[in-house]
SEZA-967740 format. One record per residue (C-alpha): residue number from 1; residue in three letters; x, y, z. Coordinates in steps of 0.1 Angstrom, whole numbers. Layout:
# SEZA-967740
nr, rest, east, north, up
NUM, ALA, X, Y, Z
...
This chain:
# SEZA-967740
nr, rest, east, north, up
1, UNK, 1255, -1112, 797
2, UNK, 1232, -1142, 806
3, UNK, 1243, -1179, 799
4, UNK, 1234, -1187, 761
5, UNK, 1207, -1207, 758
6, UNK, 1214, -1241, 738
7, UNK, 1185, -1256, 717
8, UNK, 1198, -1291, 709
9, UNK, 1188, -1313, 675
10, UNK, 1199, -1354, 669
11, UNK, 1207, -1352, 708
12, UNK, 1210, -1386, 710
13, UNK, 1218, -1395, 746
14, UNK, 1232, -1358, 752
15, UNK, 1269, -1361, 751
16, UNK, 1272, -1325, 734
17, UNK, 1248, -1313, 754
18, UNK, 1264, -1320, 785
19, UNK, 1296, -1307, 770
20, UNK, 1282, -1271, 764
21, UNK, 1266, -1275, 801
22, UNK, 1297, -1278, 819
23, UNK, 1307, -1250, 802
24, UNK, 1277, -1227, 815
25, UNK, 1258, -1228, 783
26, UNK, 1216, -1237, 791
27, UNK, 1203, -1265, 777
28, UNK, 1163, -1251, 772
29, UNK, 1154, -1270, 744
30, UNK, 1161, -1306, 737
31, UNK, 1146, -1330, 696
32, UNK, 1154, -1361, 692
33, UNK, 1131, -1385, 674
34, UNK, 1149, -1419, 683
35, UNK, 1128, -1422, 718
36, UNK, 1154, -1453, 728
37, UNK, 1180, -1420, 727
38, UNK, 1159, -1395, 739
39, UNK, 1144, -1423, 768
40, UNK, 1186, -1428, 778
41, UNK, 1186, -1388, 776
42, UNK, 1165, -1384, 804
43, UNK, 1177, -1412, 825
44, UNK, 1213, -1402, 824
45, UNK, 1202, -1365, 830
46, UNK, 1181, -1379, 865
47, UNK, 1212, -1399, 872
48, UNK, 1231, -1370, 872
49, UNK, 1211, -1347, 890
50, UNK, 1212, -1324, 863
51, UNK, 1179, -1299, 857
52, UNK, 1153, -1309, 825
53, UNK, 1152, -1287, 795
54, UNK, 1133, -1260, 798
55, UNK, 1114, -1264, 769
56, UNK, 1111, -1304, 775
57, UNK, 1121, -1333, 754
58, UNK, 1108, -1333, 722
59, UNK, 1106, -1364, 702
60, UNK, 1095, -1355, 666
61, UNK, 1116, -1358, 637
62, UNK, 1132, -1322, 628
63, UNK, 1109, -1320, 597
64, UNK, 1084, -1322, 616
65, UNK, 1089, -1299, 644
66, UNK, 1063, -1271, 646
67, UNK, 1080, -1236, 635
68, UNK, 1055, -1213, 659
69, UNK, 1068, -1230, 690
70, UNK, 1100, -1227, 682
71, UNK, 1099, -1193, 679
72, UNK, 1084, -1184, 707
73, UNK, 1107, -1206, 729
74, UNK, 1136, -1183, 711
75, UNK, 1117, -1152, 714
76, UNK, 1107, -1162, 754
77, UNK, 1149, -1163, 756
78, UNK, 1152, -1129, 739
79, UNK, 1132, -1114, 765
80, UNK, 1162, -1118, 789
81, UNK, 1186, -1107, 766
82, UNK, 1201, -1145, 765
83, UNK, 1220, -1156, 729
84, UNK, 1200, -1182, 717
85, UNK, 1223, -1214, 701
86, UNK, 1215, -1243, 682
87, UNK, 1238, -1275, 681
88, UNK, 1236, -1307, 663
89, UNK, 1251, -1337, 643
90, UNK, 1222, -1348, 618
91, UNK, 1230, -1385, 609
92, UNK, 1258, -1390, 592
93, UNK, 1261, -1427, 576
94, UNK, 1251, -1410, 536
95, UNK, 1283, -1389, 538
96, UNK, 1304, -1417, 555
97, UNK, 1329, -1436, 531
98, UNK, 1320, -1463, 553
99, UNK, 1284, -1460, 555
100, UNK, 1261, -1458, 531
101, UNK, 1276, -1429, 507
102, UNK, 1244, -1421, 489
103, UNK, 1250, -1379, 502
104, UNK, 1222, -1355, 501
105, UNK, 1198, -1379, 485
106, UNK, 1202, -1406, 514
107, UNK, 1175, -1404, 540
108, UNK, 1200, -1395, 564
109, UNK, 1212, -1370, 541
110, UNK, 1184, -1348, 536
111, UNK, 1184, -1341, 572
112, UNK, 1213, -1319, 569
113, UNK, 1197, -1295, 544
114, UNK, 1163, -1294, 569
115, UNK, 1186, -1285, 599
116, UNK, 1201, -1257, 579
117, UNK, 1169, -1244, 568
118, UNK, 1160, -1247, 602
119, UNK, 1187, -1221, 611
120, UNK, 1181, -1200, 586
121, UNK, 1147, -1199, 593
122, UNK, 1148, -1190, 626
123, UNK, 1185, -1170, 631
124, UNK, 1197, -1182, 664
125, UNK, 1226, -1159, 672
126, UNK, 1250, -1191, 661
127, UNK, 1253, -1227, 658
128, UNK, 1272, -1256, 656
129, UNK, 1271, -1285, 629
130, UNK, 1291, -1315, 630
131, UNK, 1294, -1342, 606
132, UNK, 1319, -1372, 590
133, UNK, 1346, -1362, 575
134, UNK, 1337, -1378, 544
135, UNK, 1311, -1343, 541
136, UNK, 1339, -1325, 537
137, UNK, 1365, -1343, 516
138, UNK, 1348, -1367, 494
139, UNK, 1341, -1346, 462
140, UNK, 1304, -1348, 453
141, UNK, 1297, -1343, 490
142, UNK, 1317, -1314, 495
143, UNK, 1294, -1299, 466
144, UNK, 1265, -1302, 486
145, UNK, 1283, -1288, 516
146, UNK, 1294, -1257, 501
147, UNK, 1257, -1249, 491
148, UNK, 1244, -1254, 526
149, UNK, 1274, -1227, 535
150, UNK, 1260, -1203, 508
151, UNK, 1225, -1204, 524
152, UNK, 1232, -1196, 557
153, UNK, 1262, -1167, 547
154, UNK, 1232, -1156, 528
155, UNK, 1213, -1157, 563
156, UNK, 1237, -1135, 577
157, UNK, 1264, -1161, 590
158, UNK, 1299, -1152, 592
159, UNK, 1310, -1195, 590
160, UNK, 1340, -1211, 601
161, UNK, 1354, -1246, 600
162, UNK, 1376, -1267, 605
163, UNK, 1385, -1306, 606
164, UNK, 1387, -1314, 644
165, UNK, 1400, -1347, 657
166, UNK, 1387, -1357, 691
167, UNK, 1423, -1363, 705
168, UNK, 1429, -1331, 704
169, UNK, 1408, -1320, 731
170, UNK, 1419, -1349, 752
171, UNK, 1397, -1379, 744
172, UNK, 1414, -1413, 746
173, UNK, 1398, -1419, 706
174, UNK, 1413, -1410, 667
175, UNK, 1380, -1393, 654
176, UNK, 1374, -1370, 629
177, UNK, 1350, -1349, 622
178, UNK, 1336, -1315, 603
179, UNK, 1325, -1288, 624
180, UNK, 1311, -1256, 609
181, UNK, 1302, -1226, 632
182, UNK, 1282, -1195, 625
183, UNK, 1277, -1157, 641
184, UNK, 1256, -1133, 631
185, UNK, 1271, -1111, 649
186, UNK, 1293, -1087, 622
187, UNK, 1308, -1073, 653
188, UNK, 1326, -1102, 669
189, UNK, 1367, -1108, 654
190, UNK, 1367, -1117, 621
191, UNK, 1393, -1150, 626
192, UNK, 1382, -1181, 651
193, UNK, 1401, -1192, 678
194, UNK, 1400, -1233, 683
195, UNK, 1409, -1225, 721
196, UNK, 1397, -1257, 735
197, UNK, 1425, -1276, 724
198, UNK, 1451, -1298, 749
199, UNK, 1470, -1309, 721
200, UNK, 1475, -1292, 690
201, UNK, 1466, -1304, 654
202, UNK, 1483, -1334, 648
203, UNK, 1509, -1334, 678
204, UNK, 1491, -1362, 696
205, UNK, 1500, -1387, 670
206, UNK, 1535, -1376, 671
207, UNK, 1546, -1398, 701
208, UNK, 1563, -1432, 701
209, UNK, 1524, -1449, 708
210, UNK, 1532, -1488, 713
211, UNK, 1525, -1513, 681
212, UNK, 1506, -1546, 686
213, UNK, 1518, -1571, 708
214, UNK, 1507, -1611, 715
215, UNK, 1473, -1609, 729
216, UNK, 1476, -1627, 763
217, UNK, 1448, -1629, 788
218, UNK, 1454, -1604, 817
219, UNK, 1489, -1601, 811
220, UNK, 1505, -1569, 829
221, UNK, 1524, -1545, 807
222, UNK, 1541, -1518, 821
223, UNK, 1530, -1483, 813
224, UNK, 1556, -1465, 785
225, UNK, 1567, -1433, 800
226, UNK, 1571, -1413, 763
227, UNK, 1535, -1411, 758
228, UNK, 1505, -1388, 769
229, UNK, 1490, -1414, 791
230, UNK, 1458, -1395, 797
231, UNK, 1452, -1405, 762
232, UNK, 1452, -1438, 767
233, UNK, 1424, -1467, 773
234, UNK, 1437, -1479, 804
235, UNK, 1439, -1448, 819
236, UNK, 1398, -1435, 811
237, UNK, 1395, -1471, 821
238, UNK, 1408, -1462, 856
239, UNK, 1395, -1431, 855
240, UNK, 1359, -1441, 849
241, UNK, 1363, -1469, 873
242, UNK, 1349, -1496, 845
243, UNK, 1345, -1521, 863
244, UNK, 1323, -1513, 888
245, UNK, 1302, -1489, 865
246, UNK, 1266, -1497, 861
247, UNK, 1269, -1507, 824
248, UNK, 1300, -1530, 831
249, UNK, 1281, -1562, 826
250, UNK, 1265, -1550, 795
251, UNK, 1283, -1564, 767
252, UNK, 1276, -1584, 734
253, UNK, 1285, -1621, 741
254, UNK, 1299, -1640, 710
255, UNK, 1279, -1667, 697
256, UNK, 1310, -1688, 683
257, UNK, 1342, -1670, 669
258, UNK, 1360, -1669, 706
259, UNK, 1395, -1687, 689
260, UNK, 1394, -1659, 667
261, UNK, 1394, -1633, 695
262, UNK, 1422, -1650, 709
263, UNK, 1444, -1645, 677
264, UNK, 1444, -1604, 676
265, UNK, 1469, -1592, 690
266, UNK, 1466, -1564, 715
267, UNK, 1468, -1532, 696
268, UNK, 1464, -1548, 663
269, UNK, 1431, -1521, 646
270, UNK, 1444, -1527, 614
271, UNK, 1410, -1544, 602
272, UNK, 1375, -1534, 595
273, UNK, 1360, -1556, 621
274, UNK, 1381, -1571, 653
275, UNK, 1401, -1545, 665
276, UNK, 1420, -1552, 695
277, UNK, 1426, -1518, 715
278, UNK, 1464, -1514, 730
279, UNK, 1458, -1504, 763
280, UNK, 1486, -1475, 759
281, UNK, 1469, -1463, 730
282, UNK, 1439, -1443, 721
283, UNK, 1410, -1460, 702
284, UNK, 1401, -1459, 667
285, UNK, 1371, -1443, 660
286, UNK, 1343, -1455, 682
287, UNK, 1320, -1467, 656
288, UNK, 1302, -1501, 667
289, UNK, 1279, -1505, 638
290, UNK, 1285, -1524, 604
291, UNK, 1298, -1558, 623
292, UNK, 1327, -1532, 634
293, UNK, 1338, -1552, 667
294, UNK, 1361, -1536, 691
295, UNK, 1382, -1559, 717
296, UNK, 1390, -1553, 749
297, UNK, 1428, -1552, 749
298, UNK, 1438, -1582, 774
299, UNK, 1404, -1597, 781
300, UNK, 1388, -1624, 753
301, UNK, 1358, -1605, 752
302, UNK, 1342, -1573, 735
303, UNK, 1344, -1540, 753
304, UNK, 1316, -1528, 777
305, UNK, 1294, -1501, 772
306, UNK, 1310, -1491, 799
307, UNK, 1342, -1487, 786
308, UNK, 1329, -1473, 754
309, UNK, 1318, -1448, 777
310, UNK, 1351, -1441, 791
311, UNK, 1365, -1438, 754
312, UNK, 1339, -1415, 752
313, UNK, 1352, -1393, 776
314, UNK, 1321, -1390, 794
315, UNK, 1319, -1387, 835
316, UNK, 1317, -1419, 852
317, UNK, 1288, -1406, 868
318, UNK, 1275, -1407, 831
319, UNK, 1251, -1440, 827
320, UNK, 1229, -1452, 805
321, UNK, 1194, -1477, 814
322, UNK, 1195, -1511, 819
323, UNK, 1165, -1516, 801
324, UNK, 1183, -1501, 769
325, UNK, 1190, -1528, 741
326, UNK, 1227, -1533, 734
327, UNK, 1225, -1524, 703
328, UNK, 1211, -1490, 709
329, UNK, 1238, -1486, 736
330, UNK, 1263, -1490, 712
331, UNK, 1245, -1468, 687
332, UNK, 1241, -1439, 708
333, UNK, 1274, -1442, 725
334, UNK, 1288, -1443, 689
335, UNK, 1271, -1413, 673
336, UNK, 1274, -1392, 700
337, UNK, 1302, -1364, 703
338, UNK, 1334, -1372, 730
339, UNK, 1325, -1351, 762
340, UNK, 1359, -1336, 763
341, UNK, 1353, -1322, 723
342, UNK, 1320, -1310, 731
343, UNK, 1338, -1295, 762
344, UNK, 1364, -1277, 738
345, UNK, 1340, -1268, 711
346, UNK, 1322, -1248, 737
347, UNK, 1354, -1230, 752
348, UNK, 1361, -1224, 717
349, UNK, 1325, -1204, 710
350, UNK, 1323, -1186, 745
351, UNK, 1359, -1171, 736
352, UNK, 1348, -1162, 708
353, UNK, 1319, -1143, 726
354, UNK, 1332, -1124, 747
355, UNK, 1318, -1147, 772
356, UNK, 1339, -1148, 809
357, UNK, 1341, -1178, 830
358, UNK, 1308, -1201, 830
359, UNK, 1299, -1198, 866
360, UNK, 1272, -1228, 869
361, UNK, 1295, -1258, 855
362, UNK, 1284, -1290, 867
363, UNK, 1296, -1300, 902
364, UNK, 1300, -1338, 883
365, UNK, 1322, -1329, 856
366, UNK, 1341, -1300, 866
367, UNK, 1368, -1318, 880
368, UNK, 1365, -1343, 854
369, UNK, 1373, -1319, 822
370, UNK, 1406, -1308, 848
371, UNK, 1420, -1342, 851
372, UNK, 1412, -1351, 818
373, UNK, 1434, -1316, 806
């Protein structure tokens, strides 16, 4: 059986994408109507060395993506006997109890209902949706949730879900999210197997992580032996080589507040906005927007996009443009889905087909996802 063939929707800057890639999957077809995003797409795909889409970038917004091409991009695929995949986060800040909250009437919202009826409208053999948690546990939201379920098991979708936290698969970040999954296939086993787990639910949280400590600038701590380290900041820090990364100088420079970056203590997250990361600790959620301000833990600064990056999981070969704005660096790095999860997520689905070892991973990140595990 061919590679699946992977059409991807709210791309972003590809960090799903290049998930299912290393795992053998084909990106072919590639919407994303933020062109900032879908500009930092094809930058970080040349950087890479990685091939385009087949299908090409497009950059209209999913309502307005033309049905008759889609289908005979998917129907092109069918000739060669390829499954045919769609992925995709739509926007998520309606369902987030942070965000906006207004749900399925939110502009953001509506999207989620147009990328079902996208998949129900053209049956790709699965897909993959990911959203907040919030879609899934805050009551009114759930409601609307459950209906888009009952479309697409009346499309033919045997669905499966599950809360997934990003630690889990190895990122250096506490981040929750939905994801739902359907098949069409009624022949493949009835239960779903979350193989691309490192750590199982909740057992990363389970060690002795250090608390917050006096902030001191470029104070040495020593590394605790009882914890994971390859869960930690300082060691994707390391790892990704941050300081000599392309985006290390990109970073938001405070205006006035420095004394008050001085008086967080390393490790202290406890607030909305200045959150100090422990360098022996994962992250909280990467979510830059909303004056949400993450510190880098024993430097008076904010982090680097290249260190959001590396919190990210992504490759250090991963980059994004110079002539990107900060604020859509942050953006995208935030929105987008840890590299290692995507990674998982896409272990997790080729199990579940059938599917054998991906033979065309990417020379980049092979080793990468290895170390990381």
């Amino acid at each position: 059986m061919e590679n699946p063939s992977i059409f991807s929707f709210f791309s972003g800057a590809g960090f799903l994408d290049l998930g299912f890639e290393t795992e053998g999957y084909d990106i072919c077809y590639v919407n994303e109507h933020h062109a900032p995003f879908l500009d930092a797409y094809r930058y970080s795909r040349e950087k890479m060395q990685l091939p385009s889409p087949r299908y090409g970038y497009d950059g209209a917004s999913i309502e307005e993506i033309i049905p008759d091409e889609i289908s005979a991009c998917i129907d092109e695929e069918k000739k060669y006997g390829k499954r045919v995949g769609f992925i995709g986060g739509p926007p998520c800040p309606d369902f987030s109890v942070g965000g906006k909250n207004r749900g399925k009437d939110g502009e953001n919202g509506k999207l989620s209902q147009v990328y079902i009826d996208l998949i129900c409208a053209h049956k790709p053999d699965f897909f993959l949706f990911e959203n907040v948690k919030g879609l899934y546990r805050t009551k009114k939201h759930r409601e609307f949730f459950e209906k888009l379920k009952r479309k697409v098991r009346r499309a033919g979708y045997i669905l499966h879900e599950r809360l997934v936290n990003a630690i889990e698969y190895g990122a250096p970040q506490d981040r929750d999210r939905i994801i739902l999954l359907g098949f069409r296939d009624q022949n493949l086993p009835k239960n779903f197997i979350w193989s691309g787990q490192v750590f199982s639910e909740g057992a990363a949280f389970e060690f002795d992580w250090p608390k917050a400590e006096q902030f001191e600038v470029e104070v040495v701590r020593d590394r605790p032996m009882s914890v994971p380290i390859e869960l930690s900041v300082q060691y994707w820090f390391e790892r990704n080589d941050v300081d000599n990364h392309s985006n290390a100088k990109h970073c938001f420079k405070p205006r006035a507040g420095l004394e008050r970056f001085l008086t967080v203590a390393e490790g202290d997250d406890s607030r909305k906005s200045y959150k100090r990361l422990h360098r022996w600790r994962y992250s909280p959620t990467a979510a830059y927007g909303n004056n949400e301000v993450h510190l880098h833990p024993y430097k008076a600064r904010r982090i680097s996009v290249a260190e959001a990056l590396a919190i990210q999981s992504l490759p250090k070969e991963f980059e994004l443009p110079d002539n990107m704005t900060l604020s859509n660096m942050f953006k995208t790095i935030g929105n987008g889905v840890p590299f290692v999860a995507a990674q998982g997520l896409a272990k997790s689905i080729s199990d579940h087909l059938r599917i054998g070892n991906a033979s065309n991973r990417s020379k980049h990140c092979t080793g990468h996802q290895s170390a990381a595990a």
